[in-house]
MMTF fields as JSON, N, C-alpha, C and O atoms, coordinates in Angstrom:
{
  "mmtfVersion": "1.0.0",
  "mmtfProducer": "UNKNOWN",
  "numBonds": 463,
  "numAtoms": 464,
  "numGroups": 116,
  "numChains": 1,
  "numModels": 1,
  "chainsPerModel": [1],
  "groupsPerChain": [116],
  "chainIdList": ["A"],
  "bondAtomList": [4, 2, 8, 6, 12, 10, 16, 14, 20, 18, 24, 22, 28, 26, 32, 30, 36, 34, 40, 38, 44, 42, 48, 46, 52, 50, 56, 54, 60, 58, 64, 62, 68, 66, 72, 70, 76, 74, 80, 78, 84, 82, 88, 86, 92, 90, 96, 94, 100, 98, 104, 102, 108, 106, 112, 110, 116, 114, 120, 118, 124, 122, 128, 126, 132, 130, 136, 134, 140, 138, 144, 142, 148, 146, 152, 150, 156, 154, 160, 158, 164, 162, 168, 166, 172, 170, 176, 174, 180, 178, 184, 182, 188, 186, 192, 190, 196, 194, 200, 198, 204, 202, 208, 206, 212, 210, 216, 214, 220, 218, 224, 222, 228, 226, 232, 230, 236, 234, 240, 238, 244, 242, 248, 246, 252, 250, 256, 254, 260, 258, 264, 262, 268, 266, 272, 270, 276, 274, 280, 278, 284, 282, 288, 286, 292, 290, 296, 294, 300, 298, 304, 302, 308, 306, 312, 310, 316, 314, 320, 318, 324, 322, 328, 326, 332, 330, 336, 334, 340, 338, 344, 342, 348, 346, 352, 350, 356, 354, 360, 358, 364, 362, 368, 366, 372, 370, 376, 374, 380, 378, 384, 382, 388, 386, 392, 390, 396, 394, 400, 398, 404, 402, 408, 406, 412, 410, 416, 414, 420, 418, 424, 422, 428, 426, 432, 430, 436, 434, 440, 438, 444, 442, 448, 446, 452, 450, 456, 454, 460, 458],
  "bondOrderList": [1, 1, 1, 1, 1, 1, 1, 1, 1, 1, 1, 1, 1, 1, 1, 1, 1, 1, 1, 1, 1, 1, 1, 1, 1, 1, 1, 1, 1, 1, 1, 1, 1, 1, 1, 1, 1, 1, 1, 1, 1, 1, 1, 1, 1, 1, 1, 1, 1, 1, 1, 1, 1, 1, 1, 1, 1, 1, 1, 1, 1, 1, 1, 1, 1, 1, 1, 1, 1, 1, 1, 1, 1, 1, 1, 1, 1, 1, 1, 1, 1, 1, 1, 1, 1, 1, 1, 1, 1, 1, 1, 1, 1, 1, 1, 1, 1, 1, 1, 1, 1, 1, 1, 1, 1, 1, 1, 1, 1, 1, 1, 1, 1, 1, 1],
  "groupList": [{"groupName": "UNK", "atomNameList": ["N", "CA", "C", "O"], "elementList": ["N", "C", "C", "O"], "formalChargeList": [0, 0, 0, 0], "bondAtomList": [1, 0, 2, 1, 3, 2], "bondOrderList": [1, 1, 2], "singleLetterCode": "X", "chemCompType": "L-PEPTIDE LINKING"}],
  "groupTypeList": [0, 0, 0, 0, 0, 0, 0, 0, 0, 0, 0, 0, 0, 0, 0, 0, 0, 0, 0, 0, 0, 0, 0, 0, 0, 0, 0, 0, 0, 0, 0, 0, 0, 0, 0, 0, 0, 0, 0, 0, 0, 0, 0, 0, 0, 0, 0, 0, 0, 0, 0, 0, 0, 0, 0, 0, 0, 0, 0, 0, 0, 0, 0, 0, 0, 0, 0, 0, 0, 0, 0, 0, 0, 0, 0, 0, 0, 0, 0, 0, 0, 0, 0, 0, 0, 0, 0, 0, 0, 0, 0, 0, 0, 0, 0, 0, 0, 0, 0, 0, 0, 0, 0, 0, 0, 0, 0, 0, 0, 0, 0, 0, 0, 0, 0, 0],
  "groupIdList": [1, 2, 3, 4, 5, 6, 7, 8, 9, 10, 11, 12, 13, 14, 15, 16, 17, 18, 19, 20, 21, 22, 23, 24, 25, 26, 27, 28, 29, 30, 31, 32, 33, 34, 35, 36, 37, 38, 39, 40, 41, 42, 43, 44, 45, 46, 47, 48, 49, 50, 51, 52, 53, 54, 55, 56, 57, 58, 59, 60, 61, 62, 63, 64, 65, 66, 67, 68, 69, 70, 71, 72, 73, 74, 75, 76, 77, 78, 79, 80, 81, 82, 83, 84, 85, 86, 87, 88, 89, 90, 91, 92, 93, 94, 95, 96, 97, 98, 99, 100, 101, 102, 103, 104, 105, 106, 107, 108, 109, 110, 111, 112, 113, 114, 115, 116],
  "secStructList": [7, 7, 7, 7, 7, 5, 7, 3, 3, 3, 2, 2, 2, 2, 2, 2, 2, 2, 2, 2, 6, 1, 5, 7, 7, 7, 2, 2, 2, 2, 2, 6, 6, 1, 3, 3, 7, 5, 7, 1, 6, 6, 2, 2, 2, 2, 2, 2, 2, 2, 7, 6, 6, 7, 7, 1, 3, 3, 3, 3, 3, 3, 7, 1, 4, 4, 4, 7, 6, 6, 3, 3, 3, 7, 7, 7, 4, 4, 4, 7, 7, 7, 3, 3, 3, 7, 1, 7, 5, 7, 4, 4, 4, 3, 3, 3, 3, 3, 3, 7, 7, 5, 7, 1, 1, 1, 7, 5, 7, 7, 7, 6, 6, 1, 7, 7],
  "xCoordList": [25.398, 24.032, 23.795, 24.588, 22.851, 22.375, 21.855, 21.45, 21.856, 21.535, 19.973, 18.859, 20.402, 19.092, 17.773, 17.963, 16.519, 14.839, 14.871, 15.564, 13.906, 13.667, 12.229, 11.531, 11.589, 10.28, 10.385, 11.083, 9.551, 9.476, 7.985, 6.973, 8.205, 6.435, 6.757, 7.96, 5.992, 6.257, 6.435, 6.01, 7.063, 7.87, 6.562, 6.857, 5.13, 3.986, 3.478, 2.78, 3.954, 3.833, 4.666, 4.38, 6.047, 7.44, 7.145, 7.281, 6.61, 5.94, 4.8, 4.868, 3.998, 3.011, 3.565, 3.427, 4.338, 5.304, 5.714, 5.394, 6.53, 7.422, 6.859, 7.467, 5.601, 4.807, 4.105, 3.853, 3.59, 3.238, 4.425, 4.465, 5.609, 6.633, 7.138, 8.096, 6.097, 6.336, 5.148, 4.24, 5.666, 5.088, 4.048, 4.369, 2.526, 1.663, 1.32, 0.579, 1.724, 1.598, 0.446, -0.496, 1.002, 0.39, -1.323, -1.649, -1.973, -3.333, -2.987, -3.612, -1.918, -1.832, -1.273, -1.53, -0.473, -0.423, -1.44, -1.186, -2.256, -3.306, -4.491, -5.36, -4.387, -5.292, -4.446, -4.91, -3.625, -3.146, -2.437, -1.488, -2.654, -2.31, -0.843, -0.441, -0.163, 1.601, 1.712, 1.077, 3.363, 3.474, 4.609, 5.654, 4.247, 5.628, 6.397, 6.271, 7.605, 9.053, 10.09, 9.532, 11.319, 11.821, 13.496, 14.017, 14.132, 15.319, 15.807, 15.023, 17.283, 18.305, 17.764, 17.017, 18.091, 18.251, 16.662, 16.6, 15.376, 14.073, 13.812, 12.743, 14.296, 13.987, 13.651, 12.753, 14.78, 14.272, 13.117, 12.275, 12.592, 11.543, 10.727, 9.648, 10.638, 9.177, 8.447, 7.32, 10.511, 9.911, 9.189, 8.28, 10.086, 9.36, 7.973, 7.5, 7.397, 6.098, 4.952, 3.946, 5.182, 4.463, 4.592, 3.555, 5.579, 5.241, 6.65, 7.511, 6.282, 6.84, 6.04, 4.822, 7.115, 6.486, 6.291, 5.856, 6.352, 5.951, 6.823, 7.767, 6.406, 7.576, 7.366, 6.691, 8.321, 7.937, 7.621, 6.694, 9.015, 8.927, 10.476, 11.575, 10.32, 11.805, 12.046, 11.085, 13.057, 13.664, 13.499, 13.473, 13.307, 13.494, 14.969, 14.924, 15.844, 16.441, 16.217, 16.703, 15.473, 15.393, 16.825, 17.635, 16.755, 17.728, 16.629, 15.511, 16.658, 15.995, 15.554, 14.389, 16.82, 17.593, 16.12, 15.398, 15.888, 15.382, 13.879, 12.98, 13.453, 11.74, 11.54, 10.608, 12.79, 11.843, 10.888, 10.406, 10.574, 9.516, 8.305, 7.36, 8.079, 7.39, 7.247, 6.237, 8.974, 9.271, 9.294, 9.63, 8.771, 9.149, 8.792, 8.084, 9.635, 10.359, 8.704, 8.509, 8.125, 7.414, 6.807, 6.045, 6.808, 6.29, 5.672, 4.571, 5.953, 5.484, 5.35, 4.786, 6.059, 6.297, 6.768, 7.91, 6.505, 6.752, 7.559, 8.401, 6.829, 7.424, 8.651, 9.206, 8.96, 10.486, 9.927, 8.96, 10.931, 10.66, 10.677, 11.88, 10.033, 9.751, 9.375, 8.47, 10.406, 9.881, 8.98, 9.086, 7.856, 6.912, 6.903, 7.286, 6.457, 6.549, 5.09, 4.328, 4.993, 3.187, 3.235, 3.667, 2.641, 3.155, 3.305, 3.141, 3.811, 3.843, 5.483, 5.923, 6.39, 7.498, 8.008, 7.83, 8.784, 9.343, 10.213, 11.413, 9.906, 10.681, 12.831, 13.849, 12.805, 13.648, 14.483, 15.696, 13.684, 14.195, 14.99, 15.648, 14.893, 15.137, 16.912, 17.29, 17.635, 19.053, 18.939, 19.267, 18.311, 18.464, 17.167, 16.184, 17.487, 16.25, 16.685, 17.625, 16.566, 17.316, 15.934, 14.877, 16.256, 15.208, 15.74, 16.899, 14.264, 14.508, 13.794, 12.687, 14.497, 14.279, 14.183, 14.598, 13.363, 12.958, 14.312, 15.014, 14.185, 14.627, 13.871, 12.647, 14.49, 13.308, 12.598, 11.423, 12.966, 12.263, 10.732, 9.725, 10.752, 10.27, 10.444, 9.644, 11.303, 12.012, 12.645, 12.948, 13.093, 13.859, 15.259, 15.729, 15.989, 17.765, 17.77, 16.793, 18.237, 18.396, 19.891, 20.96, 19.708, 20.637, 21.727, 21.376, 23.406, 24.325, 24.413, 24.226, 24.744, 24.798, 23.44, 23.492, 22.383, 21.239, 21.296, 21.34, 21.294, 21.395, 20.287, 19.149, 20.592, 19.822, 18.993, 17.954],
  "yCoordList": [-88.919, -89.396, -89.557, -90.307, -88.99, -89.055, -90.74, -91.46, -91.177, -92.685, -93.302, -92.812, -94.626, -94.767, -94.856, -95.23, -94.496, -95.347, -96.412, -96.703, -97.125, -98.355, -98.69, -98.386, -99.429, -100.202, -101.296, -101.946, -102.023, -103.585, -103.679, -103.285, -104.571, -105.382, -106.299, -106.515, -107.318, -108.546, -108.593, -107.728, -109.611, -109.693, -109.527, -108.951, -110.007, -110.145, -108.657, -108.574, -107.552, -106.561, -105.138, -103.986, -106.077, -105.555, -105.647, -104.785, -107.14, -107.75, -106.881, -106.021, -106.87, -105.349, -104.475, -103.948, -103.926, -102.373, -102.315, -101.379, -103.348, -103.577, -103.54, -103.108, -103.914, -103.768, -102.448, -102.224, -101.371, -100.049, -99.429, -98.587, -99.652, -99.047, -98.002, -97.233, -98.212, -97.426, -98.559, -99.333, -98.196, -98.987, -97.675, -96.487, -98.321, -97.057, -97.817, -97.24, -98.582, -98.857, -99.726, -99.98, -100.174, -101.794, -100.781, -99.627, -101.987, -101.124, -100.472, -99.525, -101.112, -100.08, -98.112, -96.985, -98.642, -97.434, -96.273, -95.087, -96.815, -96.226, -95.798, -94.978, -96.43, -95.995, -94.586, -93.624, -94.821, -93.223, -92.568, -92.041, -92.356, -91.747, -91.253, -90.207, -92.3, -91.971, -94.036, -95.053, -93.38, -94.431, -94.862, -94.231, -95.824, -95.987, -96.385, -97.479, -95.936, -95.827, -96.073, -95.849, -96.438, -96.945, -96.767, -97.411, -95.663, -95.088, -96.833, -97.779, -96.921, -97.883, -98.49, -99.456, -97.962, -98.173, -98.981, -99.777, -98.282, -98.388, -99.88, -100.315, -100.609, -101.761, -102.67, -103.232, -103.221, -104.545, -103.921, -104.548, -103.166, -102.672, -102.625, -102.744, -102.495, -102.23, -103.991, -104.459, -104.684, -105.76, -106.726, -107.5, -106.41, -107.232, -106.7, -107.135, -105.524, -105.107, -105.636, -106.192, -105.418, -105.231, -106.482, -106.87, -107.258, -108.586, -109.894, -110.436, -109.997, -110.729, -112.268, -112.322, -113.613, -114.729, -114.23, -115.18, -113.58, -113.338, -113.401, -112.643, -114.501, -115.181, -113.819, -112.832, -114.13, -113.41, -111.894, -111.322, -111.266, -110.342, -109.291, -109.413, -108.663, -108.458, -106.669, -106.188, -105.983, -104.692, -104.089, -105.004, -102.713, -101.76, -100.822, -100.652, -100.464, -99.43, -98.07, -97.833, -97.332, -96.003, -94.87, -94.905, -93.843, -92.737, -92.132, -92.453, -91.308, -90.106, -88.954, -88.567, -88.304, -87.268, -87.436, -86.442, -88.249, -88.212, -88.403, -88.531, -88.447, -88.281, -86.636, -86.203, -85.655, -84.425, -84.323, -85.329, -83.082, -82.673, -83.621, -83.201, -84.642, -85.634, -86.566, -87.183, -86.613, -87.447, -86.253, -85.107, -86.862, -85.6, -86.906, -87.911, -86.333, -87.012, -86.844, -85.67, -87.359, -87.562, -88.059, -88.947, -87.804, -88.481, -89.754, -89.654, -91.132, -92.361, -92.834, -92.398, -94.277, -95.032, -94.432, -94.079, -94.062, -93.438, -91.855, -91.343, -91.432, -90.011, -90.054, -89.018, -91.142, -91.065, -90.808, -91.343, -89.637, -89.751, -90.404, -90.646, -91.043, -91.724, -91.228, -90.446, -91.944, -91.239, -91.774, -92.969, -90.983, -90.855, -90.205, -89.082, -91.074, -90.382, -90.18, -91.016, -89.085, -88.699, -88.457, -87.559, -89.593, -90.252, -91.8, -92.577, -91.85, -93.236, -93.116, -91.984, -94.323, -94.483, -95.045, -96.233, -93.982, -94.609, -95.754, -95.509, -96.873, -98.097, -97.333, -98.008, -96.204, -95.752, -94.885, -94.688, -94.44, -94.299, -95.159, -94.682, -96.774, -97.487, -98.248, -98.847, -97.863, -98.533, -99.827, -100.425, -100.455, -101.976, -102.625, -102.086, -104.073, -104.836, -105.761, -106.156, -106.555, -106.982, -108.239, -107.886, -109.429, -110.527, -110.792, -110.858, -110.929, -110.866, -112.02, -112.028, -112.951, -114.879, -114.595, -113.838, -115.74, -115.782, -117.253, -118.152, -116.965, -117.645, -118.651, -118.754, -119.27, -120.653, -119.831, -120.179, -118.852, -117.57, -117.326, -117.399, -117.094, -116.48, -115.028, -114.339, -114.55, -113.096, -113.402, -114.557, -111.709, -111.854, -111.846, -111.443, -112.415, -112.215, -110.95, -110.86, -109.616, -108.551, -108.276, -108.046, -108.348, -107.928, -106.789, -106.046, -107.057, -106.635, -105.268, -104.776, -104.409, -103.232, -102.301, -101.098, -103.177, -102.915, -103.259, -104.447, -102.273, -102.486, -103.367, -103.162, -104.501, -104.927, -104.672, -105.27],
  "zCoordList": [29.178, 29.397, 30.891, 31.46, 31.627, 32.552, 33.124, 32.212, 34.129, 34.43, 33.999, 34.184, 33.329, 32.667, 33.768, 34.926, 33.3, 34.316, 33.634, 32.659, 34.312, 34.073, 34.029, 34.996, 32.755, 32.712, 32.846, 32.067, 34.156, 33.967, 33.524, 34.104, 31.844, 31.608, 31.166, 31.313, 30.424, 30.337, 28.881, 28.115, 28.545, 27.281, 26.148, 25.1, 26.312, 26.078, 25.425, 24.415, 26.182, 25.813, 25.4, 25.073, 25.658, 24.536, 23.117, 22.249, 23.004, 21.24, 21.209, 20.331, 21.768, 21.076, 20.93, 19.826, 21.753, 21.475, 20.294, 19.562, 19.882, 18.549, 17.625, 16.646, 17.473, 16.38, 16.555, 15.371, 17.244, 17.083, 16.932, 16.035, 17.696, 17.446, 18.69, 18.614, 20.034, 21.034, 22.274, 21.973, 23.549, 24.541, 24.84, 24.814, 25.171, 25.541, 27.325, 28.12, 27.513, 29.218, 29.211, 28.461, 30.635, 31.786, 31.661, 31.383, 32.033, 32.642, 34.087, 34.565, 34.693, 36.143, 35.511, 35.935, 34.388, 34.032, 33.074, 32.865, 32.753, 32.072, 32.976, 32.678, 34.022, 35.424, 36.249, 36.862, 36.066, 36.758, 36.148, 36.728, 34.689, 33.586, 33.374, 32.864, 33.909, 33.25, 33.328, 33.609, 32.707, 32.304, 33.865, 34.019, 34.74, 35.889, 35.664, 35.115, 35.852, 35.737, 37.034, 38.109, 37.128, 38.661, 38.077, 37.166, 38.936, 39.095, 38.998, 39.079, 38.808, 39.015, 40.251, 40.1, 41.785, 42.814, 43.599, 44.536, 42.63, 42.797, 42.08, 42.51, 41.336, 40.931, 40.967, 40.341, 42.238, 43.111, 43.481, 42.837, 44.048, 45.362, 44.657, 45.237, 43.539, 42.618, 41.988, 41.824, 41.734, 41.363, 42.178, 41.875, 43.82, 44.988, 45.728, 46.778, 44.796, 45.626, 44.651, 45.092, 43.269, 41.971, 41.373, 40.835, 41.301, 40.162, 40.628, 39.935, 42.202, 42.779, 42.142, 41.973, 41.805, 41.065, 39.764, 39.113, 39.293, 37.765, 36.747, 36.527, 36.026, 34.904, 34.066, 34.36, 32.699, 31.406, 31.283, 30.711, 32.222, 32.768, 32.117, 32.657, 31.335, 30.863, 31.514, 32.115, 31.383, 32.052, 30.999, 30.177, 30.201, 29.366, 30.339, 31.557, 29.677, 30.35, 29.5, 28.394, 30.171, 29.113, 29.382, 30.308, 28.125, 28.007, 28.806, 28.401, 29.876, 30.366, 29.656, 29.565, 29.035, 28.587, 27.199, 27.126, 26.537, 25.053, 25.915, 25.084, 27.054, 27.286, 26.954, 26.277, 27.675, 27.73, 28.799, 29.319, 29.172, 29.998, 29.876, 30.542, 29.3, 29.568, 30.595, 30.933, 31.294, 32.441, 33.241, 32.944, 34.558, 35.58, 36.759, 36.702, 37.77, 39.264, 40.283, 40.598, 40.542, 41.444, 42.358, 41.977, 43.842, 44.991, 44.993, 44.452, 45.441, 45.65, 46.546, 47.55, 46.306, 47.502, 48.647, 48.352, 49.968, 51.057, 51.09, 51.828, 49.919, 49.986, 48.899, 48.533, 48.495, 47.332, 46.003, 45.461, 45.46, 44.26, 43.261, 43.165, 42.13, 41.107, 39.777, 39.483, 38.87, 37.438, 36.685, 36.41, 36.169, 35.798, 34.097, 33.767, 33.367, 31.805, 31.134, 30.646, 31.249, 30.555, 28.837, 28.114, 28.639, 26.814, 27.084, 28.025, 25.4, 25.053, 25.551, 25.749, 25.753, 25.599, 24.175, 23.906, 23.07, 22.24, 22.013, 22.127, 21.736, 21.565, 20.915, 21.071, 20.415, 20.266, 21.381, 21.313, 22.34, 23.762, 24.696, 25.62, 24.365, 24.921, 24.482, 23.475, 25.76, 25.458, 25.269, 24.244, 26.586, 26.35, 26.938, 27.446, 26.698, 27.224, 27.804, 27.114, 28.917, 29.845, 30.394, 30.917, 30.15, 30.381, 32.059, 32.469, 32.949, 34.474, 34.923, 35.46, 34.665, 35.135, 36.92, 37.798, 36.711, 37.904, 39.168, 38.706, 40.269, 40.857, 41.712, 41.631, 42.397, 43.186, 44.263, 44.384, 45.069, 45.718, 45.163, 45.868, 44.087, 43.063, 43.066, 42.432, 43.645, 43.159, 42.126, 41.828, 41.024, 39.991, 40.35, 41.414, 39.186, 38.913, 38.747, 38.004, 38.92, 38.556, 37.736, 38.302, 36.515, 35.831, 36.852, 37.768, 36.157, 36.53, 36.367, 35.255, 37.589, 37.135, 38.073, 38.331, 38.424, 39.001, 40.688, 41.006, 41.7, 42.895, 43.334, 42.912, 44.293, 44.536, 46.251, 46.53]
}
């Protein structure tokens, strides 16, 4: 298996997922019609640009490999590439789910395994 992407949304809308049975995306993602996604290494940087202070915030780790030509690598934040999934994300795509508590900072704990 190739290294997992990563979705951060809030646990708020993991429980909707679970009940359709697939995540269809944030309104930031329905405004630029994919769903955003953040390599291992891209995580912290997404969590400290995008939802710095924000409780109730959990990690999806996706399989890559099971998006298909749906995910594809494209230009972002300062020219780096970022994965991008055009579709719903199947709740069955997903290895794990990883809850991202906040600290007195109000940056997240980043689960083990995740560069910080």
């Amino acid at each position: 298996m190739s290294d997992p992407v990563y979705k951060i949304c809030s646990s708020e809308a993991l429980q909707e997922a679970r009940g359709r049975g697939r995540f269809e995306g944030s309104a930031d993602d329905a405004r630029d019609g994919f769903i955003h996604l953040s390599a291992g290494p891209q995580v912290a940087g997404t969590l400290a640009k995008y939802f710095a202070g924000q409780p109730n915030l959990v990690l999806l780790a996706v399989d890559p490999e099971k998006l298909g030509e749906r995910l594809r690598w494209e230009p972002s934040r300062g020219g780096e590439l970022f994965p991008h999934l055009y579709g719903p994300l199947g709740l069955d795509h997903v290895i794990s789910v990883e809850v991202l508590s906040l600290q007195e900072n109000g940056s997240h704990r980043l689960p083990a395994g995740i560069a910080a």
